[in-house]
N, C-alpha and C positions, 0 to 999 in steps of 0.2 A: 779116807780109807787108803789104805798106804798096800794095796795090792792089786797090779795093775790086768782086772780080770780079761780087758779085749785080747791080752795075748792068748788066753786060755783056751786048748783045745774045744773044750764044752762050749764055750761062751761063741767060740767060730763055728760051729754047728748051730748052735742057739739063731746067730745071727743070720745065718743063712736061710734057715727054716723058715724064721720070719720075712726075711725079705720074699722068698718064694711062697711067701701063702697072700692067700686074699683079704687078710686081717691090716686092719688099720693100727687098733691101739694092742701096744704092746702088754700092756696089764691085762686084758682079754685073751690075747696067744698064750702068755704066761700061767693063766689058769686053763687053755685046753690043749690045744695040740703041742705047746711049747714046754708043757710040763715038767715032762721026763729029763727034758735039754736043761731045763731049770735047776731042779733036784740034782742033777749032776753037778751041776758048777755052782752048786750049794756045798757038796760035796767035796769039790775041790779047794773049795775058800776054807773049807774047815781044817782041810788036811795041806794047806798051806796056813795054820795057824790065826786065820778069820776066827773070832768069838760068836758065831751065829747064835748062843743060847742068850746073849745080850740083844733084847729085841731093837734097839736103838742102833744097834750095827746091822743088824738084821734089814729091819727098814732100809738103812741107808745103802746097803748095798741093793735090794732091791731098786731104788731110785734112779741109783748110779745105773743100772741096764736099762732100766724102763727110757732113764734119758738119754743114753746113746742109743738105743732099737730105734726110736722115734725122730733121732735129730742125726743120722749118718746115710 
């Protein structure tokens, strides 16, 4: 993926949330309290020209958060 989402304001709130919640796996935050942080910078991948309706991009930017939430 050739857009670099850690700069993204969404994705710094994202990452914050997580660090201050009690949540271990990031895939679990992501479907509760991290949701809304998610869908944003869903939103912003789209409108920086991310193909989200291609699920194979879709996934891999999901992966690409789930693996930096878990290993920063």
């Amino acid at each position: 993926m050739d857009w670099d989402f850690t700069e993204n304001i969404a994705f710094k709130a994202l990452y914050d949330a997580f660090n201050n919640s009690e949540e271990t796996s990031a895939l679990e935050f992501l479907s509760s309290d991290g949701a809304s942080y998610y869908l944003e910078l869903t939103q912003d991948a789209a409108g920086e020209g991310i193909d989200l309706s291609d699920n194979e991009t879709m996934e891999e930017l999901k992966e690409e958060i789930i693996e930096y939430l878990e290993n920063n």
